[in-house]
mmCIF file of the N, C-alpha and C atoms, coordinates in Angstrom:
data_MODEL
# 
_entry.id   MODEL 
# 
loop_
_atom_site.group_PDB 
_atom_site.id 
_atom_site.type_symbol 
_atom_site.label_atom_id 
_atom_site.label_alt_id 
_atom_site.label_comp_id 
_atom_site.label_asym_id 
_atom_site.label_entity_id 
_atom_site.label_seq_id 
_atom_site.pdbx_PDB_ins_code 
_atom_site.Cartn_x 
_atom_site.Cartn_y 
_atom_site.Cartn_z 
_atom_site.occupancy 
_atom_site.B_iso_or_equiv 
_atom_site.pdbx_formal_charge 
_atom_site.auth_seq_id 
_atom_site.auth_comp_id 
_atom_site.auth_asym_id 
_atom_site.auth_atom_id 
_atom_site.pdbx_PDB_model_num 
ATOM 1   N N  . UNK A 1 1  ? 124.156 58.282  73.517 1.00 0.00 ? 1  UNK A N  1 
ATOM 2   C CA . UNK A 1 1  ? 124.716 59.274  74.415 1.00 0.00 ? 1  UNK A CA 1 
ATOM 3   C C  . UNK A 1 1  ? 124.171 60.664  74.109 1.00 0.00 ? 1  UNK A C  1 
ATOM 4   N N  . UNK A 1 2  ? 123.794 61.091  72.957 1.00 0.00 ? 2  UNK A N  1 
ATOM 5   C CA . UNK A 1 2  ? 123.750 62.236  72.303 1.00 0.00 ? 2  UNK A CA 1 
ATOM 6   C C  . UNK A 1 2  ? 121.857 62.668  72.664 1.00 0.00 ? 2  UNK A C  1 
ATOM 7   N N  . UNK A 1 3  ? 121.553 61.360  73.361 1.00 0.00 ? 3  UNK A N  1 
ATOM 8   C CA . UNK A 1 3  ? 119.872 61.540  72.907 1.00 0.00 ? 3  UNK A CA 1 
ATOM 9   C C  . UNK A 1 3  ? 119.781 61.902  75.066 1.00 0.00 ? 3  UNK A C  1 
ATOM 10  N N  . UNK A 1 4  ? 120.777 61.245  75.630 1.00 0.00 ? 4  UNK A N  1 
ATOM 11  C CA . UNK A 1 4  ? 120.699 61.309  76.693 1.00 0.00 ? 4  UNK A CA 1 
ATOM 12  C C  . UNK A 1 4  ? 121.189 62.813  77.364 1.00 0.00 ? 4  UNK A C  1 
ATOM 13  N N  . UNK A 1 5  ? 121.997 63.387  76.179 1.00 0.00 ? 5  UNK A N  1 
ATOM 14  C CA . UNK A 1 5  ? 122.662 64.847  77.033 1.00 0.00 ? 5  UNK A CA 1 
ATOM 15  C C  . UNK A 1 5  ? 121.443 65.416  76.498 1.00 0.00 ? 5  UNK A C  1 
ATOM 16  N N  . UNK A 1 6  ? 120.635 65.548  75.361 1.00 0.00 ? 6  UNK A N  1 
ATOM 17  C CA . UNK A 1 6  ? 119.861 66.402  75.095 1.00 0.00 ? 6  UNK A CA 1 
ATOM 18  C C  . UNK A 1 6  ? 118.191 66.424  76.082 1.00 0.00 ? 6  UNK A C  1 
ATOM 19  N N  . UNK A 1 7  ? 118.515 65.354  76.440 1.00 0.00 ? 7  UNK A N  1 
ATOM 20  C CA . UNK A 1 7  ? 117.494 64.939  77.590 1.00 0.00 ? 7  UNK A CA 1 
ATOM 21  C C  . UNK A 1 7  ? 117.778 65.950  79.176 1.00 0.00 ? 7  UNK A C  1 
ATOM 22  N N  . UNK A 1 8  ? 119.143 65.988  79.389 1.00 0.00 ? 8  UNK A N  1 
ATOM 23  C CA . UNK A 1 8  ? 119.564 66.279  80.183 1.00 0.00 ? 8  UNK A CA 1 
ATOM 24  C C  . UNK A 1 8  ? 119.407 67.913  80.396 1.00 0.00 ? 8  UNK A C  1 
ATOM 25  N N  . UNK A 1 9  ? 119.448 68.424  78.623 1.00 0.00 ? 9  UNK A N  1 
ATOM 26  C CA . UNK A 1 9  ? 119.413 69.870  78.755 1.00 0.00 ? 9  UNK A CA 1 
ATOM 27  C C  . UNK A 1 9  ? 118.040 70.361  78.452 1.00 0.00 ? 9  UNK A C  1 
ATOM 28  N N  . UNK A 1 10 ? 117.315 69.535  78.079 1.00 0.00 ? 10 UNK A N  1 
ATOM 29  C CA . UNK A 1 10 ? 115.937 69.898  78.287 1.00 0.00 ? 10 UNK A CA 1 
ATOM 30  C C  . UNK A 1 10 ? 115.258 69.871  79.776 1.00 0.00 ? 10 UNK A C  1 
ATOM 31  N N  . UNK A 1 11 ? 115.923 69.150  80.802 1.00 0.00 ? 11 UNK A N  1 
ATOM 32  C CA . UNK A 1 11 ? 115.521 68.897  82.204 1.00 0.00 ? 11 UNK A CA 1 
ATOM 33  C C  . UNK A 1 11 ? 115.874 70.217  82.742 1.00 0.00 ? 11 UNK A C  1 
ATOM 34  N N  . UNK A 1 12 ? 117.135 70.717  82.354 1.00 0.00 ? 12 UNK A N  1 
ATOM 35  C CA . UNK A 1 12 ? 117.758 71.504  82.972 1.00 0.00 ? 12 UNK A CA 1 
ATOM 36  C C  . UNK A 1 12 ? 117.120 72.949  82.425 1.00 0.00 ? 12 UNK A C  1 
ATOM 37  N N  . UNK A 1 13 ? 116.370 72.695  81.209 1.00 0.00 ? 13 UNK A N  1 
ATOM 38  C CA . UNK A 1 13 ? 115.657 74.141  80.958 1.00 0.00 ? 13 UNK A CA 1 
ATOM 39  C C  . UNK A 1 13 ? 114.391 74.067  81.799 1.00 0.00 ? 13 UNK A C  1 
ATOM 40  N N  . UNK A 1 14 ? 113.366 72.934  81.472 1.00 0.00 ? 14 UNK A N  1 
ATOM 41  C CA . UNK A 1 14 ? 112.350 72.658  82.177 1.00 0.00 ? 14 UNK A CA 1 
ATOM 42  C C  . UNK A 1 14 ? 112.292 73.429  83.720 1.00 0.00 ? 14 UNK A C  1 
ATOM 43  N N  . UNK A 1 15 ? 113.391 72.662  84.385 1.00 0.00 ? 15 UNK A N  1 
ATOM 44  C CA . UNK A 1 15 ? 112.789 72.726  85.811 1.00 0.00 ? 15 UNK A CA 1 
ATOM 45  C C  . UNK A 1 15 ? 112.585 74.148  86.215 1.00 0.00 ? 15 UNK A C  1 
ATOM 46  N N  . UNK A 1 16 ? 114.008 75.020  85.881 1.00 0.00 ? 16 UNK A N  1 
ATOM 47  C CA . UNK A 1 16 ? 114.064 76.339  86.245 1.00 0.00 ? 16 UNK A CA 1 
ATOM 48  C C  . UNK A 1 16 ? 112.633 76.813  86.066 1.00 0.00 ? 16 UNK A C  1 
ATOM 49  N N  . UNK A 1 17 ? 112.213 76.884  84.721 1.00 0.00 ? 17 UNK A N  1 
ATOM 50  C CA . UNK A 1 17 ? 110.932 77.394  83.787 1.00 0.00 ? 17 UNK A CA 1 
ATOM 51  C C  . UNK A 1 17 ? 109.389 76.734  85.204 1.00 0.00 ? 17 UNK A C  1 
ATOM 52  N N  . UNK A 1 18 ? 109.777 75.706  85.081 1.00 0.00 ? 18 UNK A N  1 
ATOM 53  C CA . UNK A 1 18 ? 108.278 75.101  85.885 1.00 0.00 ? 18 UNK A CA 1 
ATOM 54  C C  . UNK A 1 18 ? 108.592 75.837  87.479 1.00 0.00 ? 18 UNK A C  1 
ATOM 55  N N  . UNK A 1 19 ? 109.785 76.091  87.822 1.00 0.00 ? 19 UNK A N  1 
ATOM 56  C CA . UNK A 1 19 ? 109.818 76.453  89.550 1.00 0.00 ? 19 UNK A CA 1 
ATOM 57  C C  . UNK A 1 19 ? 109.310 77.645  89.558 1.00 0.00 ? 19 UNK A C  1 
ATOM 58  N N  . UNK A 1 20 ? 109.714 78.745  88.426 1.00 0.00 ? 20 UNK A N  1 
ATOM 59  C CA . UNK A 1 20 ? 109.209 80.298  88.040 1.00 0.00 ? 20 UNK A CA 1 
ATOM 60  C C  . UNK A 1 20 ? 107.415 80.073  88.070 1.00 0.00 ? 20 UNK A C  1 
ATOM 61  N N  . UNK A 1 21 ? 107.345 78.923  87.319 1.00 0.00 ? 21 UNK A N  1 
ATOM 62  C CA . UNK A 1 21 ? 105.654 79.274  87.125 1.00 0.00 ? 21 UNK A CA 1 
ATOM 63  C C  . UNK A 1 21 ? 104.892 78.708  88.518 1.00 0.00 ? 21 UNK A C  1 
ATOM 64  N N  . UNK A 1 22 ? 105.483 77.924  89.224 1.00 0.00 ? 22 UNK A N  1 
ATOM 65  C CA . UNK A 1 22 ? 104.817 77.670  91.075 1.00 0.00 ? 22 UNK A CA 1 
ATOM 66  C C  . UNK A 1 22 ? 105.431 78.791  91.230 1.00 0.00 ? 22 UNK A C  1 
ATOM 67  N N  . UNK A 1 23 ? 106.115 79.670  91.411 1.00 0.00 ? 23 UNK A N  1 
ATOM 68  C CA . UNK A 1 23 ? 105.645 80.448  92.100 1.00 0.00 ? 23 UNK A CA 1 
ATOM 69  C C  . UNK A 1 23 ? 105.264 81.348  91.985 1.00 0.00 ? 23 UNK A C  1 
ATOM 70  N N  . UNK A 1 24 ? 105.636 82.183  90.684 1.00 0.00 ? 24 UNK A N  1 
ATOM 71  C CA . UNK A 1 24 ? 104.636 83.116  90.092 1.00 0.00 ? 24 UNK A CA 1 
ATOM 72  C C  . UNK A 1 24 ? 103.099 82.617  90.088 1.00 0.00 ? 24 UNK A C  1 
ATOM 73  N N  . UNK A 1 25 ? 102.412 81.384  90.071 1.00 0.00 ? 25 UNK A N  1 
ATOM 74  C CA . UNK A 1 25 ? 100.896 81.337  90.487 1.00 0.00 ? 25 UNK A CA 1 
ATOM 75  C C  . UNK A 1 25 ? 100.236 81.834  91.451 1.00 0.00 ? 25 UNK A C  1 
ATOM 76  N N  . UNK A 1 26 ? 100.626 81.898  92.329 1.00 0.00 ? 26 UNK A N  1 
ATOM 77  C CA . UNK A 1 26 ? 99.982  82.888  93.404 1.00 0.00 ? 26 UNK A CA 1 
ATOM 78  C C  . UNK A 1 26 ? 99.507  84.148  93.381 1.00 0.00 ? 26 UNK A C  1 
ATOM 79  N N  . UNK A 1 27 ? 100.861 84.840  93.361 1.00 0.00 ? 27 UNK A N  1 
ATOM 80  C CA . UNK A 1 27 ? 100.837 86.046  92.325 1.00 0.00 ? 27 UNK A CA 1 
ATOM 81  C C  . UNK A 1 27 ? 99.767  86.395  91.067 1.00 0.00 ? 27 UNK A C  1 
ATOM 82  N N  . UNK A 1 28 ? 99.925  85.415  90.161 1.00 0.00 ? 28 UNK A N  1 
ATOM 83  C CA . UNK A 1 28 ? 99.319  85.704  89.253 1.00 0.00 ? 28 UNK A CA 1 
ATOM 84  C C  . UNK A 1 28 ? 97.742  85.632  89.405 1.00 0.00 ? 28 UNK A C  1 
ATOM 85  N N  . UNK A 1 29 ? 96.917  84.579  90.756 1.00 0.00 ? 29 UNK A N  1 
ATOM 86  C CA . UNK A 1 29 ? 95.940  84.704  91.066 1.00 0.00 ? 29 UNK A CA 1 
ATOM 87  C C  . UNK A 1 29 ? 95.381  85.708  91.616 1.00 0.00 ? 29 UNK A C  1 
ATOM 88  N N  . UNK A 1 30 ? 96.454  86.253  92.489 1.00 0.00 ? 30 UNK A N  1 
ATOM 89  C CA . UNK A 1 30 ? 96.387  87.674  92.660 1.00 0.00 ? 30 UNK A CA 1 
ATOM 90  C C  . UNK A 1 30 ? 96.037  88.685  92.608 1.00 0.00 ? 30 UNK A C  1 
ATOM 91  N N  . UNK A 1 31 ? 96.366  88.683  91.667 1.00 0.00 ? 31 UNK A N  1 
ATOM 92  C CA . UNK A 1 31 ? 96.634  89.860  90.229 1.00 0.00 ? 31 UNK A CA 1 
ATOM 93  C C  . UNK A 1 31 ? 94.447  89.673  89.410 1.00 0.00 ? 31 UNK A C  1 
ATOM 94  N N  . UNK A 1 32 ? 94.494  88.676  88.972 1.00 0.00 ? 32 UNK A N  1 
ATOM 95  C CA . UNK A 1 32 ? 93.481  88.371  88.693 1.00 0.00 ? 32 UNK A CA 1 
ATOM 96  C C  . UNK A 1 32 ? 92.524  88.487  89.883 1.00 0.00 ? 32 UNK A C  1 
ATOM 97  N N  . UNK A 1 33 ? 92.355  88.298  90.952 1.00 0.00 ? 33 UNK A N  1 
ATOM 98  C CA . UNK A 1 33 ? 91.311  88.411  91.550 1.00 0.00 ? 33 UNK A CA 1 
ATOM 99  C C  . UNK A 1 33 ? 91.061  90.205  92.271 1.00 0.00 ? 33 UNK A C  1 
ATOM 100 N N  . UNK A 1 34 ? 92.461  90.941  91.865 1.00 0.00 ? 34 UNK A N  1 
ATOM 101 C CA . UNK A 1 34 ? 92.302  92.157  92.032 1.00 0.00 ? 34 UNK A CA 1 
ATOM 102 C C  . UNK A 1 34 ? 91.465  92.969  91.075 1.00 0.00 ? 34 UNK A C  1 
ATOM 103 N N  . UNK A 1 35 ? 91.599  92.719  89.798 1.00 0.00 ? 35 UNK A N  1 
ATOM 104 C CA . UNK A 1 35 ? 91.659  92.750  88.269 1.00 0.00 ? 35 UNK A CA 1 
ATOM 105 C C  . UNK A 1 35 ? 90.203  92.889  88.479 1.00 0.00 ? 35 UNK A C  1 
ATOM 106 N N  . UNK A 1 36 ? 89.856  91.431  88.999 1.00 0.00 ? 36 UNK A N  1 
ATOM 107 C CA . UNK A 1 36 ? 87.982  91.042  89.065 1.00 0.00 ? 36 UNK A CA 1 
ATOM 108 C C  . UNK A 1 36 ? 87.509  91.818  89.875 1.00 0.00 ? 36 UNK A C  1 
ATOM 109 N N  . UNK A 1 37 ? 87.870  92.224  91.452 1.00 0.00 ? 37 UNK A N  1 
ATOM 110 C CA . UNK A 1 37 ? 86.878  92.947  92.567 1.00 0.00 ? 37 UNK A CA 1 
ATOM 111 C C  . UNK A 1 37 ? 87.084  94.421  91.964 1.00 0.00 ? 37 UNK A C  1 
ATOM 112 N N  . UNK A 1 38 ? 88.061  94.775  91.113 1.00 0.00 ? 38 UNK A N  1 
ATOM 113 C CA . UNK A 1 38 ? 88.042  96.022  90.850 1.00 0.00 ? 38 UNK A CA 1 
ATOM 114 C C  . UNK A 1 38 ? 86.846  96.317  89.576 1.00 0.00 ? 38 UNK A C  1 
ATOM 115 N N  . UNK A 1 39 ? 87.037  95.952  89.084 1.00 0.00 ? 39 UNK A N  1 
ATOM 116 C CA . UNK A 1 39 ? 85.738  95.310  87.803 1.00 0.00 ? 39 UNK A CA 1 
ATOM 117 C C  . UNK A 1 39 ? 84.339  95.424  89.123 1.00 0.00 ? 39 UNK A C  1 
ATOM 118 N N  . UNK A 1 40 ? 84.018  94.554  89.614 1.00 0.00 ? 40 UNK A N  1 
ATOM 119 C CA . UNK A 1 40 ? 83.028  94.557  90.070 1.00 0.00 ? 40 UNK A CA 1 
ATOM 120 C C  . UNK A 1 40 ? 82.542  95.757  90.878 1.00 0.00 ? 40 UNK A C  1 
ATOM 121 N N  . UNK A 1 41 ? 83.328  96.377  91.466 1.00 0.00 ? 41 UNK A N  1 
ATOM 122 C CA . UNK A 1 41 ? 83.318  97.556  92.019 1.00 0.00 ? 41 UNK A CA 1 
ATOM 123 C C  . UNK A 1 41 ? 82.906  98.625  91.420 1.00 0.00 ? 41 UNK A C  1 
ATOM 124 N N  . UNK A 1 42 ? 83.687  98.652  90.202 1.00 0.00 ? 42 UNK A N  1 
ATOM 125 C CA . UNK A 1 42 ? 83.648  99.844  89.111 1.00 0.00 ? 42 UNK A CA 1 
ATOM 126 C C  . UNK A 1 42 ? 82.160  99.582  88.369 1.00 0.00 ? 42 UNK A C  1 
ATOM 127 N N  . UNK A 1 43 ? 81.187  98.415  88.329 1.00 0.00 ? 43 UNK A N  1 
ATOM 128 C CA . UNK A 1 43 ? 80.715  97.979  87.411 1.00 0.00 ? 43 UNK A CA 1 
ATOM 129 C C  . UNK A 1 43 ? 79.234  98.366  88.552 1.00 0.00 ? 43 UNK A C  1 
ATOM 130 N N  . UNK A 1 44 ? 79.034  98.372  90.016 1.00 0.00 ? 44 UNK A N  1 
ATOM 131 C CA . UNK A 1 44 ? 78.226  98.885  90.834 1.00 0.00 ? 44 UNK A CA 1 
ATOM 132 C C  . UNK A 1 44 ? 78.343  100.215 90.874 1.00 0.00 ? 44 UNK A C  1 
ATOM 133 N N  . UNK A 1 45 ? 79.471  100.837 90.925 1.00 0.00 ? 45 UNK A N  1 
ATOM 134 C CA . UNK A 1 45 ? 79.263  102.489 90.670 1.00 0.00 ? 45 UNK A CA 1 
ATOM 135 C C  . UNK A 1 45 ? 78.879  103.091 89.638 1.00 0.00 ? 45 UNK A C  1 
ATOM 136 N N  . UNK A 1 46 ? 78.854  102.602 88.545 1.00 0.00 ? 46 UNK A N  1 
ATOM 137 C CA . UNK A 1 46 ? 78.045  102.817 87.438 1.00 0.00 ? 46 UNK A CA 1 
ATOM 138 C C  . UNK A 1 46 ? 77.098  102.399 87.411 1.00 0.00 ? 46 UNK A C  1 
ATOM 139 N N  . UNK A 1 47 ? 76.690  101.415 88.163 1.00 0.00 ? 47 UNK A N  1 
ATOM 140 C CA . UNK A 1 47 ? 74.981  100.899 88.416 1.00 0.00 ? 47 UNK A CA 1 
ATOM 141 C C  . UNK A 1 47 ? 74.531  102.049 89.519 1.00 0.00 ? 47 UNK A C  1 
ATOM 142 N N  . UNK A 1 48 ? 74.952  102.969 90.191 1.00 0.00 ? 48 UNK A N  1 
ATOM 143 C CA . UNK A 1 48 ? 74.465  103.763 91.005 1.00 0.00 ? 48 UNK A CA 1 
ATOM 144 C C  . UNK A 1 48 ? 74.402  105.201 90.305 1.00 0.00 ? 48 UNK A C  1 
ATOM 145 N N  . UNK A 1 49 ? 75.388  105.645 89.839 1.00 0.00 ? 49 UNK A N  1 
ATOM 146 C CA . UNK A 1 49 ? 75.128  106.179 88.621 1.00 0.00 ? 49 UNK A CA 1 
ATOM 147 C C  . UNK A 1 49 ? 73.997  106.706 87.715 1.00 0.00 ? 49 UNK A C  1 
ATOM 148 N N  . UNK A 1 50 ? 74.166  105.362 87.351 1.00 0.00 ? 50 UNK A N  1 
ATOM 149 C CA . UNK A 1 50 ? 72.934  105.374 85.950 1.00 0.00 ? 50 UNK A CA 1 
ATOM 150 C C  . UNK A 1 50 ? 71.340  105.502 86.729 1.00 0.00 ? 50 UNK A C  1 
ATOM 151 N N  . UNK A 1 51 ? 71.023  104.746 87.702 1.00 0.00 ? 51 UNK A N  1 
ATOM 152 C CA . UNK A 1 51 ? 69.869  104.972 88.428 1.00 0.00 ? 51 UNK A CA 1 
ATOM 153 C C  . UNK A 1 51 ? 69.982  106.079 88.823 1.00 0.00 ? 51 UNK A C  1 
ATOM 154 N N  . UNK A 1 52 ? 70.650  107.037 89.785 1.00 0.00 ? 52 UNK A N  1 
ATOM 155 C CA . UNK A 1 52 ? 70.813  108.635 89.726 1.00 0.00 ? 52 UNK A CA 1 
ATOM 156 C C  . UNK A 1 52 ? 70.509  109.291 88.633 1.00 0.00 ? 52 UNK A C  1 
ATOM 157 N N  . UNK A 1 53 ? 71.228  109.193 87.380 1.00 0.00 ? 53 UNK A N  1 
ATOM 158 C CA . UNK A 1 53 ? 70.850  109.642 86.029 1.00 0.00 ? 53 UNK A CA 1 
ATOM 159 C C  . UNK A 1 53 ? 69.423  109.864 85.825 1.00 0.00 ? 53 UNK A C  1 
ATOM 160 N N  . UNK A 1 54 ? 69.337  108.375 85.562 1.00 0.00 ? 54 UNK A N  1 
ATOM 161 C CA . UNK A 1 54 ? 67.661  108.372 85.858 1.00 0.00 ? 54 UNK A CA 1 
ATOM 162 C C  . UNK A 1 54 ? 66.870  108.399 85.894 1.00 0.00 ? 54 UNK A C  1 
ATOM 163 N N  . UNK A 1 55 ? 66.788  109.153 87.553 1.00 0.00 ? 55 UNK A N  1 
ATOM 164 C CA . UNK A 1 55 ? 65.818  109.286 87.911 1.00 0.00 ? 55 UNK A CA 1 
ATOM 165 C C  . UNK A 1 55 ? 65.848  110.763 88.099 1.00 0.00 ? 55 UNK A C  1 
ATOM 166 N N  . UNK A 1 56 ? 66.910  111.395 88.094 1.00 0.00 ? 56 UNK A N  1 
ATOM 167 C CA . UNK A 1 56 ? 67.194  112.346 87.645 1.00 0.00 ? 56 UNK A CA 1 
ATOM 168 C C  . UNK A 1 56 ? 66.519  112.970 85.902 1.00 0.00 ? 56 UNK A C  1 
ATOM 169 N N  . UNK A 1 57 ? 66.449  112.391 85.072 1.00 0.00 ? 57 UNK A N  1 
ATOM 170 C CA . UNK A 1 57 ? 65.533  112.647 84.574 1.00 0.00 ? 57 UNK A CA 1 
ATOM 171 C C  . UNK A 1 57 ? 64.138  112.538 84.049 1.00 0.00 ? 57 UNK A C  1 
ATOM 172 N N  . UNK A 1 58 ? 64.236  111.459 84.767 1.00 0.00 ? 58 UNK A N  1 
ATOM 173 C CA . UNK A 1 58 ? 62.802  111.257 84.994 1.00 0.00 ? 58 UNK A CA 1 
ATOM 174 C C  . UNK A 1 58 ? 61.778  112.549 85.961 1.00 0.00 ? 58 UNK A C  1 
ATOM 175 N N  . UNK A 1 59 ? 62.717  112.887 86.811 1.00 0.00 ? 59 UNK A N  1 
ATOM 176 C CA . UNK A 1 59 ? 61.908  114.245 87.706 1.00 0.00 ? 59 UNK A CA 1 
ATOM 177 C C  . UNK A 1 59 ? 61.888  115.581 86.621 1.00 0.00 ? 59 UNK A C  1 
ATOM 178 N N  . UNK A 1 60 ? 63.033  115.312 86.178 1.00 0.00 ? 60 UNK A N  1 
ATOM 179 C CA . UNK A 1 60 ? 63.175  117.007 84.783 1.00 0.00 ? 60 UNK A CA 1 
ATOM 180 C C  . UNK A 1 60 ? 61.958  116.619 83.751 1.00 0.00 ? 60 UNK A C  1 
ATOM 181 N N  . UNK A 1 61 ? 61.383  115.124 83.680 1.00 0.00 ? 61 UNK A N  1 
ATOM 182 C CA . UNK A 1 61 ? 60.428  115.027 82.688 1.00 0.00 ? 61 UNK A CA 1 
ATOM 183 C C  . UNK A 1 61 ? 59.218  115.132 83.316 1.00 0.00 ? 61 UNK A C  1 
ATOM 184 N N  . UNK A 1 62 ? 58.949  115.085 84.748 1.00 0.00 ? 62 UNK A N  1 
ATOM 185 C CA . UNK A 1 62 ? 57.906  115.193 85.499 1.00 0.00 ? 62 UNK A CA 1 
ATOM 186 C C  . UNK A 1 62 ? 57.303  116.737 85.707 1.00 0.00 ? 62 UNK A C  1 
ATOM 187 N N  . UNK A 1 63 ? 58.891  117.234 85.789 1.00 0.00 ? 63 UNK A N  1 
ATOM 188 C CA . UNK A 1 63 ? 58.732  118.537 86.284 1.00 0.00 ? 63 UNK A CA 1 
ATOM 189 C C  . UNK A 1 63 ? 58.332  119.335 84.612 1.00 0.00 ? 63 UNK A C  1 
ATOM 190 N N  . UNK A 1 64 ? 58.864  119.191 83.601 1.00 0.00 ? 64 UNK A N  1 
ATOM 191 C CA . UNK A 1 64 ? 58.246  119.821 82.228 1.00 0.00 ? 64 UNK A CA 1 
ATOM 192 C C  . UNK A 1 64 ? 56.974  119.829 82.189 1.00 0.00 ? 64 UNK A C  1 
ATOM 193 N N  . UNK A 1 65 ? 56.169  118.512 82.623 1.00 0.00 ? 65 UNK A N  1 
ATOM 194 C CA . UNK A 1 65 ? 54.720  118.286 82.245 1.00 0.00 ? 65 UNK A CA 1 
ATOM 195 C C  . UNK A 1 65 ? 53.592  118.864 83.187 1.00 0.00 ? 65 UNK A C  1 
ATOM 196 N N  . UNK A 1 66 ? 53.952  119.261 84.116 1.00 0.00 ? 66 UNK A N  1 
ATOM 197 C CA . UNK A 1 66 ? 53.163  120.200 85.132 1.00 0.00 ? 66 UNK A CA 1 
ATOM 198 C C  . UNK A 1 66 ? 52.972  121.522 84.946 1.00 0.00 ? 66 UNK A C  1 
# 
């Protein structure tokens, strides 16, 4: 009897716990795929950036040697 209530209160922790995590998954993909395009975003503006930089000095080194 004792092996069957403890069965019972582990079901009863389980399910709550597993219904939170369906539906927090969505969400949480979410979250992550915001996480990522923002990353990628941030990670091209610094690629535009740095080529500005540059070439930016690449002309200040062009322009010294003349």
């Amino acid at each position: 009897m004792r092996l069957a209530l403890w069965f019972l209160v582990g079901l009863a922790m389980l399910v709550p716990a597993l219904l939170v995590a369906i539906a927090l998954g969505p969400v949480t993909v979410g979250i992550l795929c915001a996480v990522g395009f923002g990353l990628l975003v941030f990670a091209i503006a610094n690629l535009f950036v740095a080529i500005g930089v540059g070439l930016e000095r690449a002309g200040s080194r062009l322009a010294r040697h003349r």
